[in-house]
C-alpha positions in Angstrom: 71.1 -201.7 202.7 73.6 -200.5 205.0 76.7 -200.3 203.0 74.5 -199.1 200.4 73.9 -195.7 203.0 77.6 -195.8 204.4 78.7 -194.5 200.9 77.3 -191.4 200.9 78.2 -190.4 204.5 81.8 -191.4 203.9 81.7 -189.4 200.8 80.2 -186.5 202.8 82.6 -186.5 205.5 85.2 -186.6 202.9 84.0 -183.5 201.4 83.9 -181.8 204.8 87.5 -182.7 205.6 88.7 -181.4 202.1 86.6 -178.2 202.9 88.3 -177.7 206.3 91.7 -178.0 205.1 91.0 -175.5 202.4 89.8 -172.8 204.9 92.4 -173.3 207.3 94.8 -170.3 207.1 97.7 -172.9 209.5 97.4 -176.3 208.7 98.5 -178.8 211.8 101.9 -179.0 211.0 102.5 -175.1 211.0 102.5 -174.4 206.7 100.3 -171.1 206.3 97.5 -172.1 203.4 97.9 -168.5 201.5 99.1 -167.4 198.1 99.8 -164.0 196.5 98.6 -162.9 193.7 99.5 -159.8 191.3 102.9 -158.9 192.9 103.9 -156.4 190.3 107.3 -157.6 188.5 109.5 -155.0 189.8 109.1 -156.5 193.5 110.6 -159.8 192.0 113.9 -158.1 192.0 113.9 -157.8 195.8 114.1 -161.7 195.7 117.4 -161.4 193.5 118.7 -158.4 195.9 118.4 -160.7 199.2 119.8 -163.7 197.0 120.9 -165.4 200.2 117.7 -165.8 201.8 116.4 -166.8 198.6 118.5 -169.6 198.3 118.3 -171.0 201.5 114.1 -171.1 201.1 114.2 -172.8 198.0 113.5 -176.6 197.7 116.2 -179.2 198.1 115.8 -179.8 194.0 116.5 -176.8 192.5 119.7 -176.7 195.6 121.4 -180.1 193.8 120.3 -178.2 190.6 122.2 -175.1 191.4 124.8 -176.6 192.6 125.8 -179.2 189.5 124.9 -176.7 187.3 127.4 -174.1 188.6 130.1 -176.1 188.9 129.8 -178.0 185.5 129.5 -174.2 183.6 132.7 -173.2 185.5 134.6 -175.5 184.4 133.1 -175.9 180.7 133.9 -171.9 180.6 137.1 -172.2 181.7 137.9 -174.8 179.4 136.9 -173.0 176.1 139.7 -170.0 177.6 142.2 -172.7 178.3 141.2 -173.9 174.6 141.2 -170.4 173.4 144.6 -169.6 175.3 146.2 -172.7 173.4 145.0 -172.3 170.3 146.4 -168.8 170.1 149.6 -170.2 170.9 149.4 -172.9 168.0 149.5 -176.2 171.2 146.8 -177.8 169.6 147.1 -181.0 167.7 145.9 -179.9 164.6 147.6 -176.7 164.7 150.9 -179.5 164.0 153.4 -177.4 166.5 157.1 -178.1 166.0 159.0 -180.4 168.4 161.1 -177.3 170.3 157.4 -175.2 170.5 157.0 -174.5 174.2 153.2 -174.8 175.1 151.2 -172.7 177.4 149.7 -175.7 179.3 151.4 -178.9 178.6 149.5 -181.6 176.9 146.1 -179.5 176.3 145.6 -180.3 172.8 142.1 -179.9 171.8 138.9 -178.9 173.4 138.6 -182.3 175.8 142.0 -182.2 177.3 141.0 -178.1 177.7 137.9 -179.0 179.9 139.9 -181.7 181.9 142.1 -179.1 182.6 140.3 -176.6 183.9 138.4 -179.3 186.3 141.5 -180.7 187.8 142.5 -177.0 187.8 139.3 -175.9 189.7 139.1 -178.8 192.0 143.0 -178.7 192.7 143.3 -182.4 191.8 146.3 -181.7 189.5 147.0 -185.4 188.2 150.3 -183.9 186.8 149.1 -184.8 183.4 148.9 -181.3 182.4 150.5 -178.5 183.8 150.9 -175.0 183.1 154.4 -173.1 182.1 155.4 -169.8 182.1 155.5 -169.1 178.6 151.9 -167.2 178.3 151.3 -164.3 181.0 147.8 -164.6 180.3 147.5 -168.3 181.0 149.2 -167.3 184.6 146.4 -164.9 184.9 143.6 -167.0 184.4 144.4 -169.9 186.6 144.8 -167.1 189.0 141.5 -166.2 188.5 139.9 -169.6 188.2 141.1 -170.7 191.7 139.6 -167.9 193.0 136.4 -168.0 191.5 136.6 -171.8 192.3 137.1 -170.8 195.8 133.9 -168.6 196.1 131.7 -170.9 194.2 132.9 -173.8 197.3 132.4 -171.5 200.2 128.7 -170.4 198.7 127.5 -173.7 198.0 128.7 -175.3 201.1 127.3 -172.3 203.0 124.0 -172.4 201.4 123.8 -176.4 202.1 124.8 -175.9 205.7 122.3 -173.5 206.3 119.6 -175.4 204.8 120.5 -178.6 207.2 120.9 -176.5 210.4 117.2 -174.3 209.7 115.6 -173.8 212.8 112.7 -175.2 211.4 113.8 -178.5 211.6 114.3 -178.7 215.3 110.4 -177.7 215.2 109.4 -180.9 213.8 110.1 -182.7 216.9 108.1 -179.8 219.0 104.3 -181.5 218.8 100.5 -180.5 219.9 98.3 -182.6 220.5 95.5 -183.2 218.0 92.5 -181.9 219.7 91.8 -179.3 222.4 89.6 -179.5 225.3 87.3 -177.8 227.2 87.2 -178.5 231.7 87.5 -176.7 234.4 90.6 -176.7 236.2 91.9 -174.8 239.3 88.3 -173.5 240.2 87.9 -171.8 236.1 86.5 -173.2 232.9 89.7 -173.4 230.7 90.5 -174.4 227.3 93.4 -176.9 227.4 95.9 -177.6 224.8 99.0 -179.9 225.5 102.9 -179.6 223.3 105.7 -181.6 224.4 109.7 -181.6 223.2 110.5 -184.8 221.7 114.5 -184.2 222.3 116.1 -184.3 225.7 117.8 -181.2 224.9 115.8 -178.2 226.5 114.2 -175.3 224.4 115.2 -172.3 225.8 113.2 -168.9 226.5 110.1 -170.4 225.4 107.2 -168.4 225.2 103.8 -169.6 224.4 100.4 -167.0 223.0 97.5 -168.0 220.5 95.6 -165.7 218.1 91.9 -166.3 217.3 90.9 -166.1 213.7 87.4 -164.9 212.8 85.5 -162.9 210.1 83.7 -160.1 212.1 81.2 -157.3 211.0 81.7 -153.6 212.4 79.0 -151.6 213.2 79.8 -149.6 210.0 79.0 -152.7 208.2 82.6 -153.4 206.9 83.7 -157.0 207.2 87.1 -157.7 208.3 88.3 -161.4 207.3 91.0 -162.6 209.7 90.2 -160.6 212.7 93.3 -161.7 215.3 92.1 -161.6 218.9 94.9 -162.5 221.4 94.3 -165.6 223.5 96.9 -166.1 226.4 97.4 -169.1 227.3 99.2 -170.5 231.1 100.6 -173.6 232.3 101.0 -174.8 236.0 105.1 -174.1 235.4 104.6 -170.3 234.5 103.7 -168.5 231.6 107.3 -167.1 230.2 110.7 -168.8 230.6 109.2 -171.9 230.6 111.0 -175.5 231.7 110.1 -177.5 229.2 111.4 -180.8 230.2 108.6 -183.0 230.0 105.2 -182.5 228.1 103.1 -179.2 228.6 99.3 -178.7 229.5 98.6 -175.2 228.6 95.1 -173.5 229.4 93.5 -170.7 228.1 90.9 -169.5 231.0 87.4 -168.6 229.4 86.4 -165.8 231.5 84.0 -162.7 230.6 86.8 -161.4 228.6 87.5 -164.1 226.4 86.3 -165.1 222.8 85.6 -168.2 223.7 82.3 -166.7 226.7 79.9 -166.7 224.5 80.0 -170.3 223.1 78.0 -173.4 224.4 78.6 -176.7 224.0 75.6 -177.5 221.0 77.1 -173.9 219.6 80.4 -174.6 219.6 80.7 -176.8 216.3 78.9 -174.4 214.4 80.6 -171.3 215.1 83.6 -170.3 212.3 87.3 -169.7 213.7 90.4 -170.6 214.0 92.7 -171.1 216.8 96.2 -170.7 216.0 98.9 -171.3 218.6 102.1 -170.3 218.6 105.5 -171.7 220.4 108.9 -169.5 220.2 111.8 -171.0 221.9 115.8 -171.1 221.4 117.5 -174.9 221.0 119.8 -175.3 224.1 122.5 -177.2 221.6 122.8 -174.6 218.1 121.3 -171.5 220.1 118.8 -170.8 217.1 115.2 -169.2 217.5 112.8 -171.4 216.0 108.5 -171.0 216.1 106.2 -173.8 216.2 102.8 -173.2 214.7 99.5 -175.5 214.9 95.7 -174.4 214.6 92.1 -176.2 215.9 89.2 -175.8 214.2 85.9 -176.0 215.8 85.8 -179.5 215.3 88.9 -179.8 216.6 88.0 -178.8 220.4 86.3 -181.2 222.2 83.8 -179.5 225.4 83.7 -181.5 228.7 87.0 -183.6 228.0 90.2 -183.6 229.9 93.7 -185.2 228.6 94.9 -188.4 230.2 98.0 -187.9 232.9 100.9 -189.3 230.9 104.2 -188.6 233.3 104.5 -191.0 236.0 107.6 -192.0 238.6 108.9 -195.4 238.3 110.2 -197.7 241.3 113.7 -196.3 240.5 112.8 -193.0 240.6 113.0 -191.8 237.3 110.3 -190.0 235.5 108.4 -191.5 233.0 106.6 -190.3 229.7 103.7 -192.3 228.3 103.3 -190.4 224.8 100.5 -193.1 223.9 98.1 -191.0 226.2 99.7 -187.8 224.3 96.7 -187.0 222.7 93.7 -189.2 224.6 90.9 -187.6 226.8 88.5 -188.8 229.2 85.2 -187.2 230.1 84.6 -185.2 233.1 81.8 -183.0 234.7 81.8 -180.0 233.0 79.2 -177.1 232.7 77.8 -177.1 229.2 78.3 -173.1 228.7 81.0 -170.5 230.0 77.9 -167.9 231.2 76.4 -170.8 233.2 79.7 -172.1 234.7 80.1 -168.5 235.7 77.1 -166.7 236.5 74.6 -169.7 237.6 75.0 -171.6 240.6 75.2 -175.6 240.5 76.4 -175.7 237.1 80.1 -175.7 237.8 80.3 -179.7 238.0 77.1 -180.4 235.6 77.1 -184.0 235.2 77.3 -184.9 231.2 79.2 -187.4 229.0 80.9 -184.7 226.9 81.0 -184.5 223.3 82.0 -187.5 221.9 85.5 -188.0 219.6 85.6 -191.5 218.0 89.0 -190.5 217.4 90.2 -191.2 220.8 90.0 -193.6 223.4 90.5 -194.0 226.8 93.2 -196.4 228.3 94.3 -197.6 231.6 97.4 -196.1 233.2 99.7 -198.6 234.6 99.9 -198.2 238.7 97.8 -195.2 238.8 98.7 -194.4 242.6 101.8 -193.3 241.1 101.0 -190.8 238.6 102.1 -187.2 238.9 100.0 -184.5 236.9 102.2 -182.0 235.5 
């Protein structure tokens, strides 16, 4: 009888998480979840006027495609001139020259020896097989202008695969946020808590760190505005710009009267509709690129009267120490169950509760606990 009822719940939550990731404009690892639609066909153009930018975003597949199909066409061109060039100077095989004919290119007799040609022409291999003379002017030309259109076709390919190893936007897959948020008070004010950390030892740079709150809202007019943005700064104990982002990051949103968040509760919380999207601009300190880090909580996603595990601690040899198993774990603490009562009515700023459970996490013990340093 029970796994006869555990179906339909796992097929319901199923549904739910399918549901969320549809409606979530950022997904966790920073993708936006949008599409355009009826982009008239003159505005494709622009793509084919910034062609550079174009190739760089494109997938790695149609990169390798590009760049095979580019060279193979070269030289396949080139060949049929060098075939062209010999023919009209009767070198071919067929074309039975006599044995005191002096050949444009030595030893291209038909269309293969043509294309072999122009690829060891093109890749300056020059097996000394086949060589050019200086019996046909317009042979001189075109290997003239072969190596130089070889030349250009190398330097943009290479380019174009450089760039697409060296994007910014790989050194933001090892930037991380934690999977939940929280809700505790901290420093005598009811905050919202988020943590990042760098998973290279090289620093980031000029980092800056701001959120935007996603919500439909209603005007008084009655118009409904879908993706309202409401700025939501967020602080950490090191400073809010120019941050040193050495070790892992706690960062903390205070919910004050002038915050979004005021108005939610605890039992309100889950069923309210936004989106928290946080954002994390920095410079690498070893390539001096500007990158942006992107992650987004649902409602589900914040956890009220929770507070993350310390994870940096000092070892007996003095070096500091970063437990990334704790990363993303929480542990409950006293927290008032709304932002009005924490604020406005007296003896609810340490309201004993149990918080609102996550199954998702546990809690673990902290080796040598004396020890531990909060960041």
């Amino acid at each position: 009888m029970t796994q006869q009822n555990a179906a339909p719940f796992s097929q319901l939550d199923y549904m739910l998480e399918r549901k969320r990731r549809r409606t979530r404009l950022v997904t966790k690892d920073g993708r936006c979840n949008i599409e355009y639609g009826n982009i008239k066909y003159s505005t494709h153009f622009a793509f084919l006027v910034d062609f550079w930018t174009t190739f760089v975003e494109i997938r790695w597949r149609f990169v390798l495609f590009i760049f095979i199909a580019s060279f193979t066409l070269s030289w396949f061109i080139f060949g049929l001139l060098w075939y062209w060039i010999a023919r009209s100077n009767g070198d071919l095989g067929w074309q039975e020259p006599p044995s005191d004919h002096n050949s444009c290119v030595e030893n291209v007799v038909g269309l293969t020896t043509a294309f072999l040609y122009s690829l060891e022409t093109q890749t300056t291999i020059g097996y000394g097989g086949r060589a050019i003379t200086a019996e046909c002017p317009s042979a001189v030309a075109l290997i003239i202008i072969q190596s130089l259109l070889g030349a250009v076709i190398n330097c943009f390919m290479c380019g174009i695969i450089l760039s697409k190893i060296s994007l910014p936007k790989k050194r933001a897959k090892t930037v991380t946020f934690s999977e939940m948020a929280v809700i505790s008070p901290r420093n005598g004010s009811l905050c919202l808590s988020i943590r990042v950390a760098n998973l290279r030892k090289t620093l980031m740079i000029g980092s800056q760190i701001y959120g935007k709150l996603l919500r439909t809202t209603t005007t008084p007019d009655g118009e409904t505005i879908i993706m309202d943005q409401v700025n939501i700064d967020f602080l950490v104990d090191a400073g809010k710009d120019n941050l040193f982002f050495v070790t892992p990051l706690t960062l903390h949103h205070v919910i004050d009267k002038s915050s979004p968040f005021f108005d939610m509760a605890v039992d309100t919380l889950h069923d309210k509709e936004f989106e928290l999207v946080v954002f994390l601009d920095g410079t690498a300190e070893s390539t001096s690129s500007s990158f942006q880090v992107r992650t987004s909580f649902i409602p589900q996603e914040i956890m009220w009267g929770y507070n993350f595990l310390p994870i940096i601690s000092r070892s007996k040899e003095g070096k500091y120490r970063v437990d990334f198993s704790n990363f993303s774990k929480v542990v409950p603490v006293a927290t008032s169950h709304c932002a009005y009562c924490y604020h406005n009515i007296k003896g609810h700023h340490l309201h004993s509760r149990e918080g609102h459970d996550n199954p998702g996490f546990e809690v673990i013990e902290i080796d040598n606990p004396p020890n531990v340093t909060k960041l």
